[in-house]
Structure formats: structure tokens, C-alpha cells
Residue frames as qw, qx, qy, qz and C-alpha x, y, z in Angstrom:
[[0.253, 0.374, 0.278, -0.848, 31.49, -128.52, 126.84],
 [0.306, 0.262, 0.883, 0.241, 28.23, -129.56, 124.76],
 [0.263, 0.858, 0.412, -0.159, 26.47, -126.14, 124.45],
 [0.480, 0.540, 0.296, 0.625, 27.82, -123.84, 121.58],
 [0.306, -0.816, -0.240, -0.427, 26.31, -120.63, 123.85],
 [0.606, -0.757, -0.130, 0.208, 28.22, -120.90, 126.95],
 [0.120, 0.900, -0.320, 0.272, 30.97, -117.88, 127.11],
 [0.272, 0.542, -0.621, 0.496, 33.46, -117.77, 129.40],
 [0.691, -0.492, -0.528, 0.044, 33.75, -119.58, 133.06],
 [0.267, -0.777, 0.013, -0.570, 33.59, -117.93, 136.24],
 [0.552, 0.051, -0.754, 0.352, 36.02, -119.26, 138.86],
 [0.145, -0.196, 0.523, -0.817, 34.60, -117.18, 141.42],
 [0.644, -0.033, 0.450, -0.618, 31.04, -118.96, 140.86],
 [0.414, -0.050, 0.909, 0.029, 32.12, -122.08, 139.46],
 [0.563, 0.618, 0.516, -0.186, 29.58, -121.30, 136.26],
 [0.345, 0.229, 0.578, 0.703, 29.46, -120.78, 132.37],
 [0.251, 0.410, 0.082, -0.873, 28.02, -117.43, 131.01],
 [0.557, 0.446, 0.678, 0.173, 25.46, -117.59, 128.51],
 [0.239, -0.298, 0.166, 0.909, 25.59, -116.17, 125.59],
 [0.052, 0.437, 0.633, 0.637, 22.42, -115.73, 124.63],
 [0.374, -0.800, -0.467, 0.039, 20.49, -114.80, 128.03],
 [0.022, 0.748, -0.271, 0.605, 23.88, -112.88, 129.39],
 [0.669, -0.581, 0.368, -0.282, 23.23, -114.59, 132.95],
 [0.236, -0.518, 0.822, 0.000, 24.91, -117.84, 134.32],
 [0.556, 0.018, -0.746, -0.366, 24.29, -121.02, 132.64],
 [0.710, -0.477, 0.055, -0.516, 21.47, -122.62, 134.31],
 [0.965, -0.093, -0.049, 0.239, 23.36, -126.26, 134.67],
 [0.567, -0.709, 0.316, 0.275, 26.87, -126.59, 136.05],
 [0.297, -0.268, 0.631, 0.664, 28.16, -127.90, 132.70],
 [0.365, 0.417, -0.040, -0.832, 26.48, -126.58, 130.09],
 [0.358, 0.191, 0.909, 0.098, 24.08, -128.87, 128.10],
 [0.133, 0.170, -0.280, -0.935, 22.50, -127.10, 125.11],
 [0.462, -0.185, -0.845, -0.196, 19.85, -130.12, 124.37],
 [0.199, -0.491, -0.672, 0.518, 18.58, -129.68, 128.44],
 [0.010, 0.271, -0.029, -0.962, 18.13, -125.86, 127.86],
 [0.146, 0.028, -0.587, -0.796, 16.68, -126.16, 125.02],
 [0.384, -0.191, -0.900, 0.076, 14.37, -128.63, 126.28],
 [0.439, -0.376, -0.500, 0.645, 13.71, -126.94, 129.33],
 [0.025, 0.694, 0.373, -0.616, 13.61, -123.73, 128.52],
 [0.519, 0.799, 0.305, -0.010, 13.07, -123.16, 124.90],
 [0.341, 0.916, -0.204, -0.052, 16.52, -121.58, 123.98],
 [0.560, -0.364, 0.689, 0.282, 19.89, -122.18, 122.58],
 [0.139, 0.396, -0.677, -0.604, 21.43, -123.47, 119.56],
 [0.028, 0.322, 0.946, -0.021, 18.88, -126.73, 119.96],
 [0.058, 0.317, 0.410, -0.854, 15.90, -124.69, 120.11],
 [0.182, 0.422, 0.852, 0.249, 12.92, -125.23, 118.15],
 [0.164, 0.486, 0.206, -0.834, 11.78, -121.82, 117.06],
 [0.672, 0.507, 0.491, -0.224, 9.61, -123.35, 114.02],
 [0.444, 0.548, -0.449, -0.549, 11.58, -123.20, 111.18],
 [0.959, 0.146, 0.244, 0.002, 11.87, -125.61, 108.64],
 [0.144, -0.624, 0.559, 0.526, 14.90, -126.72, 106.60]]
């Protein structure tokens, strides 16, 4: 598993929870880097800081 965020899996629908949204991870195996990408959240996530 490559996303930090994904909870627990769901044999009944074959998906990771997220933990950040609460719903199912959008991808079948979670991919924190796509998300991010994609839809702006996650541990990847560019929310403008700096270090």
C-alpha cells in the first residue's frame, strides 16, 4: 500500500477507506501521489507550505 491515508479494507467492496475524505479510496489500490495529483489531497498534497 503506497498511500499513508487509506484505513481499513472492505471485503464486501473490494476498496480502501480514506482517511481523510471518510469515503472509499478513489483507486483500487491506493496511490497517494495519483490523489494528490488528481484531486488535491492526501499526504502528497501541495497545500502551499514551505519547508
Amino acid at each position: 500500500m503506497v498511500c499513508a491515508s487509506a484505513g481499513k479494507y472492505d471485503t464486501d467492496t473490494g476498496r480502501y477507506s480514506c482517511q481523510i475524505t471518510g469515503d472509499d479510496c478513489m483507486f483500487m489500490r491506493p496511490d497517494s501521489k495519483a490523489c494528490a495529483e488528481m484531486f488535491g489531497e492526501g499526504p502528497d498534497a501541495d497545500h502551499g507550505e514551505e519547508e
